[in-house]
N, C-alpha and C positions, 0 to 999 in steps of 0.2 A: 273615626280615625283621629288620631291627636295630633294638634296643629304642631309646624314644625317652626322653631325661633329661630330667627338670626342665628341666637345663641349655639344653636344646633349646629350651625355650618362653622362658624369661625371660634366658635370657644368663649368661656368667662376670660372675665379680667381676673387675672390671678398671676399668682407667684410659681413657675415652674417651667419647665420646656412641653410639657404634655398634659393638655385640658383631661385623654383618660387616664393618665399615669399621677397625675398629681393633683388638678383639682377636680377628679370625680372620685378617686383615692379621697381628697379628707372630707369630703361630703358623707363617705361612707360612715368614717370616723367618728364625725360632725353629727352624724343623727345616733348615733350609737352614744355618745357623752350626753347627748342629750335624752336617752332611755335610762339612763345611769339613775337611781333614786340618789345617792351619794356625791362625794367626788372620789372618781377613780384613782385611786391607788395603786392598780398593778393590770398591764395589759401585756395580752399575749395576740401576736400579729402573725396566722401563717397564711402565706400565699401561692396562688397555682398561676399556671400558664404563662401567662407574659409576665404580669409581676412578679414572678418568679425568679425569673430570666434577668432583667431587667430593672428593681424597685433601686439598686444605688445609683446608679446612671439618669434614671430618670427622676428620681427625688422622693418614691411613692412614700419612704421609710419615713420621711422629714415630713410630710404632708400628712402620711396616717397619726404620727404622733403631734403635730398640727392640731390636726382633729378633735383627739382625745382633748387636749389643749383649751376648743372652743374656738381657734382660730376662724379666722373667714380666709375666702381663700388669697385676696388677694393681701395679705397681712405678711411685710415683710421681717416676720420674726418666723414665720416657718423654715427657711433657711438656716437657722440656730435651734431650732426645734427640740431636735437631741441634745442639746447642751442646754437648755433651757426647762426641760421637761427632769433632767435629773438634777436640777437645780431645784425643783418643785418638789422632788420626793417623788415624783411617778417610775416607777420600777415597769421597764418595758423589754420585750424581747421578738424577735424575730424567725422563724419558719417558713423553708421552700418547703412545696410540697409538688415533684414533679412526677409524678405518679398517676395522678388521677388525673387523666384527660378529659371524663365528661364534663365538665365546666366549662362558664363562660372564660374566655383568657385570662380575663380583668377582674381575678374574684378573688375576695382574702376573705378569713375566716377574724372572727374580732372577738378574741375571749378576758372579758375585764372582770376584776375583783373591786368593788367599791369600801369605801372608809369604816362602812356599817355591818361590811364583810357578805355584803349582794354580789352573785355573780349572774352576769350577765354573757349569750353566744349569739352570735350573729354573726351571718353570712350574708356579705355585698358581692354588687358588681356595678362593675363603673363601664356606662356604656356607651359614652362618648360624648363632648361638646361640655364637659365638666357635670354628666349628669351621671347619676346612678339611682339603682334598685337595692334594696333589704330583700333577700329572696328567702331568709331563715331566722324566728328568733328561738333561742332555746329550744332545738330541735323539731318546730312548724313550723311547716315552709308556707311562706306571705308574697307578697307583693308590695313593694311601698317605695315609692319616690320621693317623700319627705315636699311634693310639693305646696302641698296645703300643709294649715296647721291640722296634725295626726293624734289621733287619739289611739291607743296600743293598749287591750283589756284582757287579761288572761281570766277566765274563768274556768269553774267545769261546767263541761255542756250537759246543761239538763233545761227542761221549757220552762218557761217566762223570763228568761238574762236579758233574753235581747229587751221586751218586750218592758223590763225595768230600767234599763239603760236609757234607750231611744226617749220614755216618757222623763230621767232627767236632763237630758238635753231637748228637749221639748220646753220645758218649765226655765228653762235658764234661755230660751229664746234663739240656740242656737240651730241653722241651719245644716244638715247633713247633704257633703254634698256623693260622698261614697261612701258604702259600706260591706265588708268582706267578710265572713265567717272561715277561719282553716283550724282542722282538728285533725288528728292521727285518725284517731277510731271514736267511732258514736259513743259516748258517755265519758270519753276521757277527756282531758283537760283543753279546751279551748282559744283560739287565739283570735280575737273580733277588733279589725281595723276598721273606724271609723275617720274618713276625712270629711272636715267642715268648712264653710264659710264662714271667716272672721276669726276671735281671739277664742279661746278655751281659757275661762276664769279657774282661775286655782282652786276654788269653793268647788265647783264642779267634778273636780277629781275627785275631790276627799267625799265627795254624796257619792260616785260610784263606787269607789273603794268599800261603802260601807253595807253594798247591796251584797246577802249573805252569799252566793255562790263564787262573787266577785275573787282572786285568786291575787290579784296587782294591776294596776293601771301605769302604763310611762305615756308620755306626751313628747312628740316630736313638734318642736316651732324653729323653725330656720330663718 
């Protein structure tokens, strides 16, 4: 069972009136700029359920483009966010989507175009105390807190990926402290979440990248 933080009960230090409206909103963001190979250029923001309802009231709109940003949360330029982000060249837009109920309240979908013209989709939810989950990237549904530093490897699943991977984070000394395999269907494209103990060396990416099934590698460090 996972321990439960102060943080849990009373909220991060941050900028907003609502730890899950505002800063578990750009945490979602936050890990998403940081999957980004690029810098994003153009993001598309739709939201269900309560943010829905509710993102200009509570600030989600300021805090998701926050995110994209690289803000932290308690960084008092989220407040100018929007005016600061089209001052940057970031082309951003907004979508309710109050239609589909089976979602968590607190979910927005995060569709970004990067500089090199990568597109990236991901589905969050902010589930309170300034925390959230990646429940989707590029249509595999994951699991991912962005609490450790994350390793995010798209392959096609065929045997020995893992089995090449795991041996070079072995030789670079790093510790594994979870690891997740999700795929649609047996043989088609795979999505293998590795969290570790300590740093993920940039050299380390570019060896799995080069392992031939390997399909892209993004890294979440928060």
């Amino acid at each position: 069972m996972r321990d439960i933080s102060v943080f849990d009960v009373i909220g991060p230090n941050m900028i907003g009136p609502s730890s899950s409206h505002t800063a578990g909103a750009l945490r979602i963001a936050r890990m998403t700029e940081k999957m980004a190979e690029d810098r994003i250029v153009k993001v598309k923001f739709t939201l269900y359920g309560s943010f829905a309802r509710t993102y200009h009231g509570h600030g989600t709109d300021r805090a998701l483009v926050g995110g994209i940003l690289g803000y932290e949360p308690e960084d008092r330029r989220i407040r100018d966010s929007l005016r600061l982000a089209k001052e940057a060249g970031l082309e951003f837009s907004f979508e309710t989507n109050t239609t589909e109920t089976d979602v968590h309240p607190n979910t927005v979908r995060i569709q970004t175009e990067d500089a090199s013209g990568n597109h990236l989709d991901v589905v969050g939810e902010s589930i309170g105390g300034g925390n959230a989950r990646l429940r989707e990237i590029n249509g595999v549904e994951v699991d991912i807190s962005g609490d450790l530093k994350t390793l995010i490897i798209r392959n096609h699943d065929e045997p020995g990926v893992i089995a090449h991977i795991t041996e070079c984070l072995s030789h670079a000394g790093i510790n594994i402290a979870f690891m997740n395999v999700y795929r649609k269907n047996k043989y088609d494209e795979a999505v293998i979440v590795i969290e570790v103990d300590g740093d993920i060396p940039r050299g380390l990416v570019e060896q799995v990248r080069k392992i031939p099934a390997v399909v892209g590698v993004m890294m979440i460090s928060l």
